[in-house]
C-alpha positions as CSV (number, residue, x, y, z in Angstrom):
1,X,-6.2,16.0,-7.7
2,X,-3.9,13.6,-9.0
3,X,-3.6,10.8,-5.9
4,X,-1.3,7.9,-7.3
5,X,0.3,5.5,-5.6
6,X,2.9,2.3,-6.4
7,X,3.2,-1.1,-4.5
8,X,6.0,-3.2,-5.0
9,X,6.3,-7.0,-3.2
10,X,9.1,-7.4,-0.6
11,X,10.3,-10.9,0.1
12,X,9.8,-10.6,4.0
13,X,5.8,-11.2,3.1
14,X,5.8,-7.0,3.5
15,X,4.4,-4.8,0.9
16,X,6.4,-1.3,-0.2
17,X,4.0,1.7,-1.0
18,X,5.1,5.0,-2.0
19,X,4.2,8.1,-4.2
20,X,4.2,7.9,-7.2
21,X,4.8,11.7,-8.4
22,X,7.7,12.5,-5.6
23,X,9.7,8.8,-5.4
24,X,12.4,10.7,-3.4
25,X,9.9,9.9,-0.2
26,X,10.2,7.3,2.0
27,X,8.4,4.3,0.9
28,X,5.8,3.2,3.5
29,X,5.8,-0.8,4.2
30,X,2.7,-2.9,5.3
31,X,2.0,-6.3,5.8
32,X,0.3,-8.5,3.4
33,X,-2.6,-9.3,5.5
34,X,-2.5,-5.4,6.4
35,X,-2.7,-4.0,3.0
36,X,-5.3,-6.4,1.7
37,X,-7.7,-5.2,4.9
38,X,-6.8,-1.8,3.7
39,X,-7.9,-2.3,-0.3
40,X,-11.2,-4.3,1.5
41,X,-12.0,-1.5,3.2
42,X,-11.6,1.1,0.4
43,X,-14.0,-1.5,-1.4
44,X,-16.7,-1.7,1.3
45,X,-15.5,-4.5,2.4
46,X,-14.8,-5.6,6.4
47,X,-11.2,-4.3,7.9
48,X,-10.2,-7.4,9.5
């Protein structure tokens, strides 16, 4: 399984995410802080 993803900075202090293999999607957006907990927790680390 091929699971890609791309990020992309937005200048309201947001972060865009979408698929990388079907860009015609709708692009998902998270905070900063949001996404950050997210890669932690992927990592092992604490969600805050």
């Amino acid at each position: 399984m091929n699971n890609c993803v791309e990020t992309a900075p937005l200048d309201d202090d947001q972060l865009a995410v979408r698929d990388s293999k079907d860009t015609g999607l709708p692009q998902l957006r998270f905070s900063a802080t949001a996404w950050t907990s997210f890669v932690a927790a992927l990592h092992g680390g604490p969600v805050s």
